[in-house]
Residue, then its C-alpha position, 0 to 999 in steps of 0.5 A: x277978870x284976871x284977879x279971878x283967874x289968878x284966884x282960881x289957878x291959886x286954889x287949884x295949885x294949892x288943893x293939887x299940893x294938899x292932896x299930894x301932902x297931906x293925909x288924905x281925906x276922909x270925906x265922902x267922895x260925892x261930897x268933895x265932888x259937890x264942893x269942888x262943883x260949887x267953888x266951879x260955879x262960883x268962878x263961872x259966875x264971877x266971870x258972869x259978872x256975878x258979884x258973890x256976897x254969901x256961900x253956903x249960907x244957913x238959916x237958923x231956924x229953916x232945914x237946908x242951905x243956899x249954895x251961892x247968893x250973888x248979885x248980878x245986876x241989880x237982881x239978888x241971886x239964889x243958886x242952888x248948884x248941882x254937880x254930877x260925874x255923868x249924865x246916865x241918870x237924869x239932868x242934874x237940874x232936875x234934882x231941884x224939884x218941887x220940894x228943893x224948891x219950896x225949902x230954898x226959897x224959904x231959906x231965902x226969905x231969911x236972908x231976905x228978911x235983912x234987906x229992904x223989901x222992894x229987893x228984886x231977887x231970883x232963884x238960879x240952877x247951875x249944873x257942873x258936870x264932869x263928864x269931859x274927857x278934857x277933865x274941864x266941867x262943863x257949866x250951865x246956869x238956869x236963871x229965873x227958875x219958876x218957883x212951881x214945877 
């Protein structure tokens, strides 16, 4: 549990100095949001007792990517992270709709296709948001999520 929080507070140190030192990057502002929700996510679920085998993972032959691919337990999990600045519009699970969800688990079936076939796996949400005044997200995990909307 401390190795985490070291590795964490390393990440943030280093990335508050490479934005200090380096050029700035030319990244889209909603992109660098969305990474810096996954590597949140990832830690929370670490935390969880999550152990993570797989970021961004990309199947060669399917569009789309899976955010995070953990275990957590004896379950395989497939995390789909979604990462908002507020909650004026819509909750940001609600992104994952139908549509997401047929091409996420598609992409799984991939990753799936490497592991014995009795695997026991599952689709997750997390949401980060970054609305806090404390600038800490705050995070939730929908486990189990059904596969039909």
């Amino acid at each position: 549990m401390l190795s985490g929080r070291i590795t964490h507070a390393t990440i943030r140190i280093l990335d508050w100095i490479a934005r200090r030192t380096l050029p700035p990057d030319s990244t889209a502002e909603h992109l660098r949001t969305g990474r810096r929700g996954e590597e949140d996510a990832y830690f929370h679920l670490r935390k969880l007792g999550y152990v993570m085998v797989a970021r961004n993972f990309r199947a060669p032959n399917r569009r789309g990517e899976i955010d995070l691919i953990g275990w957590h337990q004896e379950i395989l999990c497939f995390v789909e992270v979604k990462t908002r600045t507020t909650r004026d519009v819509k909750p940001a699970e609600a992104a994952v709709d139908r549509d997401k969800r047929r091409e996420l688990v598609a992409v799984a079936r991939e990753y799936l296709r490497h592991l014995p076939a009795s695997c026991p796996w599952r689709l997750e949400i997390v949401s980060v948001y970054y609305d806090q005044p404390t600038g800490q997200p705050q995070i939730e995990l929908f486990r189990n999520i059904h596969l039909e909307a």
